[in-house]
N, C-alpha and C positions, 0 to 999 in steps of 0.2 A: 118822151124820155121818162121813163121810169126811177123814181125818189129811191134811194137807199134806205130803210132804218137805220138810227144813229146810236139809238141807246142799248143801253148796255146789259146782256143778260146777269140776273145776279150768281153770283157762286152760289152751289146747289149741294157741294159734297163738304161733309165735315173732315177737317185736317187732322183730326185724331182720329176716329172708327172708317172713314173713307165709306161712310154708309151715304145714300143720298137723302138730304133733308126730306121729313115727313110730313109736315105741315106747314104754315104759316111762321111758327114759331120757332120753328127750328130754323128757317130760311133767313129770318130776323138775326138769328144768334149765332150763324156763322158769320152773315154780312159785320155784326159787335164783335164778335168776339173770334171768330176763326175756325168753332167748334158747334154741334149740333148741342140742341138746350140739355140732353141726357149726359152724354160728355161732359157739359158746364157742371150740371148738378151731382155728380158724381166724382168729378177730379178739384174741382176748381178749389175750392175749399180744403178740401186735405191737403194740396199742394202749399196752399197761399205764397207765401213770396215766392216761392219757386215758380209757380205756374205765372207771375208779372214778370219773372226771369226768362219764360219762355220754355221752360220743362213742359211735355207732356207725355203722358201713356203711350206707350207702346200696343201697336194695332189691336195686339193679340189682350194685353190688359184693359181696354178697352171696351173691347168686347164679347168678353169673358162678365162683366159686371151688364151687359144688358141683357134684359126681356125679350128676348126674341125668339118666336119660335120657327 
């Protein structure tokens, strides 16, 4: 009989840009926070209470503010 795996894959896609996590760090920071690390460093702070309220960017504003070629 063959054992199941039990554990749990972690989430992979950030809840504001829907990009999939890039590294290590990012994987970390959606499992905290919900959001990839460029997202965090980008909204979190301009937002402040609003973003503990649960406000976040819009896909398109998002991703308009990154690096990506």
């Amino acid at each position: 009989m063959q054992k199941s795996l039990t554990h749990k894959m972690p989430k992979m896609v950030c809840e504001v840009c829907h990009f999939f996590a890039r590294d290590s760090d990012d994987i970390e920071k959606i499992q905290t926070d919900g959001c990839c690390t460029e997202c965090y460093n980008n909204f979190r702070f301009i937002y402040g209470k609003s973003w503990d309220e649960g406000k976040r960017p819009t896909i398109d504003e998002a991703r308009a503010k990154m690096y990506i070629y």
